[in-house]
Every structure is written in structure tokens, then in C-alpha cells.
C-alpha positions, 0 to 999 in steps of 0.5 A: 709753335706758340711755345711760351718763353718763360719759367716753369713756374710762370706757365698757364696751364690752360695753354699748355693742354690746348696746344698739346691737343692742337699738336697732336690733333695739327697731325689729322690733317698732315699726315695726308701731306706726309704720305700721299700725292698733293692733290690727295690732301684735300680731295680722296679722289685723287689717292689714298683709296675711295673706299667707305673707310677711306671716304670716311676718314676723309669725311670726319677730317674734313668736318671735324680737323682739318683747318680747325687745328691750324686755325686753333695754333695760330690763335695760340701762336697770337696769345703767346706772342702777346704774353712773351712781350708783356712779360719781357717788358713787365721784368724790366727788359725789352719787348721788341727784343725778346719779340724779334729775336725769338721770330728771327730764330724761329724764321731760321729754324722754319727754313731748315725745317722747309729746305732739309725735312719737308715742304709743309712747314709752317714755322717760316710763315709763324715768324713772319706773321709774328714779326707784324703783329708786334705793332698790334700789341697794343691794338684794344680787343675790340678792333684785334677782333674786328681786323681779325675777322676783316683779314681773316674773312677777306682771305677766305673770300678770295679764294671762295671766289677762285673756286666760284669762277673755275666752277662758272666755266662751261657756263653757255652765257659767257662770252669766249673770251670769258669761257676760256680765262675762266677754263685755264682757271678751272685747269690750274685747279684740276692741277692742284688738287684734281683726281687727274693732277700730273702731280699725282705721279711726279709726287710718287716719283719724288718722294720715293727717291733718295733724300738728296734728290728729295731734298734738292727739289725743295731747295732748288725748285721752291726756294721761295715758297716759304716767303711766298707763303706770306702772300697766300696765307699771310692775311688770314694767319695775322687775323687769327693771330689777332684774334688770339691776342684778344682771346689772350686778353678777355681770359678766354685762352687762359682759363679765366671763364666758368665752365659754364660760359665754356661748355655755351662756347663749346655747344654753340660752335659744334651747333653753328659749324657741324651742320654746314661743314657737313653739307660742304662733305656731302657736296664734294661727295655728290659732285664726284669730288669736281676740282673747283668745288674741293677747292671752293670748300676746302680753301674759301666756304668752309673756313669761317666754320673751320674758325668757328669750330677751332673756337669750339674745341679751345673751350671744350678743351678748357672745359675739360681741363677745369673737370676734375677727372682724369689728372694723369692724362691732363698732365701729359698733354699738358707736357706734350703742349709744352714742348710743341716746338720739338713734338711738332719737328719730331713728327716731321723727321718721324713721319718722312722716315716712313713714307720717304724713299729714304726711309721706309719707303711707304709713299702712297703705299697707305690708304687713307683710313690706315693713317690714322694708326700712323697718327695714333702712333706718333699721339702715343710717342708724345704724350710717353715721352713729353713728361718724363723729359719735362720731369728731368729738364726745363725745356723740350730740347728744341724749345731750349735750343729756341730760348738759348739761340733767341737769348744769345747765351747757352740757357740751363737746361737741367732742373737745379740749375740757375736760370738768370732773370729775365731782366738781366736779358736786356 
């Protein structure tokens, strides 16, 4: 989750409020993949209700969340990757070490994650990525940005192309051959996010069962999903990660700009990227929520302002953080974006005990617009609790189970205790 490895007293404090609203702001867009059928996350459609509430609800996610948090955590998981190395190796110890070991933890703890708790993960893929942008940290910002938005761009432009060809089926011009590829296409799509998906019930049927037949389902038929991840996403996560090195860099991330030159960042990203996502909802919308054309916005078109956006609320964020009102709330966000790591897994074993088969059992049962009190609930549950834990201990208790396990050695855990300098950490 972008978690820094380091001392208390050594924190940036600009990263930690940003990552407190990305991890609380990360559950708009998956408590859909939480609660209800697959092809419901991105298209209302296929379940969750087609009410105005509903439509709605859908509608401010798409515009104003969706991708945009993703986007904003894997940014910051780039400047944090940067920062651990510099520190590490600034302290006299190994880079690579401290890197590679703190990957292979997190690629390990990605897959219990996947394989006991659920299909969403994100960590597998973090560490993966992670482990390739090591051999950019020495890359200027100039081509981090460059090769950033050429990977990101070339992701997007992909699966915009997908969307566009499933679209294009039908069309009286082609040739039959063409028209049939291009039908299978359209097919494959209705299949992964259409309103008439045969995933819809089998999902139902899965995810209200018990835990061992849920579970079984994870390892046995998609054993390789979080490495094929990789293939799928891969290009546009180690983009982003670049582009969050060099954010890293410019001083952007760590709260080095006048507000000023924020709150232009802040209003230009809402000006460039509000009005072409909104006409990307109204599109869906008009068109009856038509599977290509939720896929070709979701996954291709709207990106590069889901990216734009992401921006945006880094430094409305930061912006934020530099006014002086509100010190409370600041320093609870803050505590809940220091323990990232745990809040995010909490929120997966809080959140299929509700909707799972072996917990509450509430699977398909919510409409889209009542999720929100579910996600207000667990925003409520972090920022109670992240502070009075930080108040007595170190580390979120997954944050330290990460440092201790990447260290190879049981790290303290109270506040008091001593904690052995980074250089003996070689």
C-alpha cells in the first residue's frame, strides 16, 4: 500500500494525509466488487438496482472515484518505493535489500490476501511492479514522466481499442469473417461486464455459499490471476509508479509547492477531467448501459482523466493539509494513512463478513445507493481507531508484521522501546 518503512520520527506527513484519503476514498470503487455480481462493478445495469439513487450513485463513482483512487495509490506506492531505497541506502545499508525484501513480503501477504480473503487484491500486483521499477531509481524526472505516461497511455490505448472493435460489430461494411471476430469480441465483453452476463448468477451462487467452497474457487480456479494481473495491468501500474517517482522528486508528493501553485493543479485537473468524464456517464447512460461501450469508458477513455483527476485531489489534499482548519480530523487521516497496509486488509475481512455466504450473508441483497452507509461505516472504523493505536504502538499491526518479516527480525513494537538503526540493517 505505499506504507513508508521508516521511523516515526522521519515521516512526511504530506504522504501520510494523501494515503489516508486514497485508503478510505480506494473503498467507493470496491465495495461494488465486495457486494455485488462482477459485471455490476462497472456497469448499474447489470445489479445493484437502476434507480435515480442507484444511477446516481453510480454516476458520482464513476465521475469522481472510480480509477481515480487506484491511480492516486499507485502513485504513491512509486514515491514511497523511492524514498525507502534512498533512505536505506542514505543510512549506509543496501537499497536493493531493504527494496526486494519488503516486495517479496508484500507479494507473499498479496496472495494470502487473494487465495483466503478475496479476488481483488491488489498488493500481488504492487510487488510485482515494485520489483521492476527498482531499475528506474535512478531514471531523471524528465523521462520517469515521459515513459510513465508512454506506458500508461499504451495500456489505455489497448483496451480503448478492445471497446471500439466490439462496438464496430454489426456494422453492414464488414466483411463476414470480420463481423463474426469481431461478434465473439462483442460476446466476451457482454460476459464480463454485460447486464445479461452469466456471471451474474453464478457469482450469487459463490459468494452466498460457505467460506471453504468460496475460498476453493480462488485457489483452484484462479490460481494464476494474480500473476496474470501482471500482463493485464502491469503497464499502466509501472507508469503510474514512475510518475509518482518523479512527483516524489519535484516535491510535488511531499508538500514542498505553495498552495498556490496547488490550488492551479487542483482547479485545472477538476476543469480538464469533470466535463469529459461526465459526458463518458451520459454516454453509458444514453446507450442503455451497451457492454462495449461500458467497457471502452471504463477501461480505455476515461483513464487518462481518471489519471488527470488523481492529480488533482493529491493536491487538493495537500492544499488542504497546508490550511490551517481542522488539526483534528488532519491528524486522524493522517494515522489512518500510516496504517494503510492494515486498514486496507481490514476492509477486506470487514467487508466479506458482510456480504459473504459465511458471515452476514448480504451478497447482492444491497442496492448500490445503500452501500455508501457500509463505506461510510468502515471510513468511520479507520479514522476511530488508526490514532489511539498509533498513540501506544509504532506500527499499524500489519505494517509491523511487513517491517519485521522484511527485516528478518521481530522489530519493537510499543513506543519506548528501542528500535535498531537502519544501518545495522544491512
Amino acid at each position: 500500500m505505499g506504507s513508508i518503512d521508516t521511523d516515526t520520527d522521519q515521516r512526511i506527513v504530506s504522504l501520510d494525509v494523501v494515503r489516508g484519503i486514497a485508503v478510505m476514498g480506494i473503498l467507493t470503487m470496491n465495495i461494488a466488487a465486495f457486494a455485488l455480481p462482477y459485471p455490476a462493478y462497472p456497469n448499474p445495469a447489470a445489479w445493484g438496482g437502476t434507480g435515480p439513487a442507484d444511477l446516481v450513485s453510480w454516476a458520482v463513482n464513476f465521475v469522481v472515484f472510480d480509477s481515480k483512487m487506484r491511480s492516486l495509490f499507485s502513485i504513491l506506492f512509486g514515491a514511497s518505493t523511492l524514498l525507502v531505497i534512498e533512505r536505506a541506502t542514505a543510512a549506509g545499508g543496501s537499497g536493493a535489500r531493504a527494496h526486494f525484501a519488503r516486495m517479496a513480503v508484500l507479494l507473499a501477504i498479496g496472495l494470502a490476501h487473494f487465495y483466503l480473503l478475496w479476488w481483488g487484491d491488489i498488493l500481488a500486483l504492487y510487488a510485482m511492479c515494485g520489483m521492476l521499477v527498482y531499475w528506474l531509481r535512478g531514471v531523471g524526472v524528465r523521462k520517469l514522466v515521459g515513459w510513465g505516461l508512454t506506458m500508461f497511455l499504451l495500456s489505455n490505448a489497448f483496451f480503448a481499442l478492445v471497446g471500439w472493435s466490439a462496438m464496430m460489430a454489426g456494422s453492414p461494411s464488414l466483411p463476414p469473417h470480420a463481423a463474426s471476430e469481431l461478434y465473439e469480441a462483442r460476446n466476451t465483453l457482454e460476459q464480463e461486464v454485460g447486464a445479461t452476463s452469466k456471471k451474474i448468477p453464478a457469482d450469487l451462487e459463490l459468494y452466498q455459499s460457505d467460506y471453504r467452497t468460496i475460498a476453493a474457487d480462488r485457489i483452484e480456479e484462479r490460481t494464476f490471476q494474480p500473476f496474470t494481473a501482471l500482463v493485464g495491468l502491469g503497464f499502466e501500474t509501472v507508469g503510474l509508479m514512475m510518475i509518482g517517482m518523479a512527483l516524489f522528486r519535484v516535491g510535488f508528493l511531499t508538500g514542498e509547492w505553495s498552495s498556490e501553485r496547488y490550488r492551479k493543479w487542483a482547479v485545472l485537473a477538476a476543469v480538464g477531467a469533470l466535463p469529459p468524464l461526465a459526458l463518458m456517464a451520459w454516454w453509458q447512460w444514453s446507450s442503455g448501459f451497451d457492454s462495449a461501450i461500458v467497457f471502452t469508458a471504463f477501461a480505455g477513455l476515461s483513464q487518462p482523466f481518471d489519471l488527470l483527476l488523481a492529480l488533482g485531489w493529491a493536491a487538493a489534499i495537500i492544499l488542504w493539509l497546508k490550511s490551517g482548519g481542522a488539526p483534528a480530523l488532519k491528524a486522524r487521516v493522517a494515522a489512518a494513512g500510516r496504517m494503510a497496509f492494515t486498514n486496507y486488509l481490514a476492509t477486506s475481512a470487514v467487508m466479506t463478513t458482510i456480504f459473504y455466504g459465511y458471515g452476514l450473508g448480504l451478497f447482492g441483497e444491497v442496492g448500490r445507493a445503500a452501500l455508501w452507509l457500509f463505506v461510510i461505516g468502515m471510513w468511520a472504523l479507520m479514522l476511530a481507531w488508526s490514532k489511539p493505536w498509533l498513540e501506544r504502538y509504532r506500527y499499524g499491526p500489519l505494517e509491523w508484521l511487513w517491517r519485521s518479516l522484511a527485516r528478518g527480525r521481530v522489530e519493537p513494537m510499543r513506543r519506548g522501546q528501542n528500535v535498531t538503526p537502519p544501518s545495522r540493517l544491512r
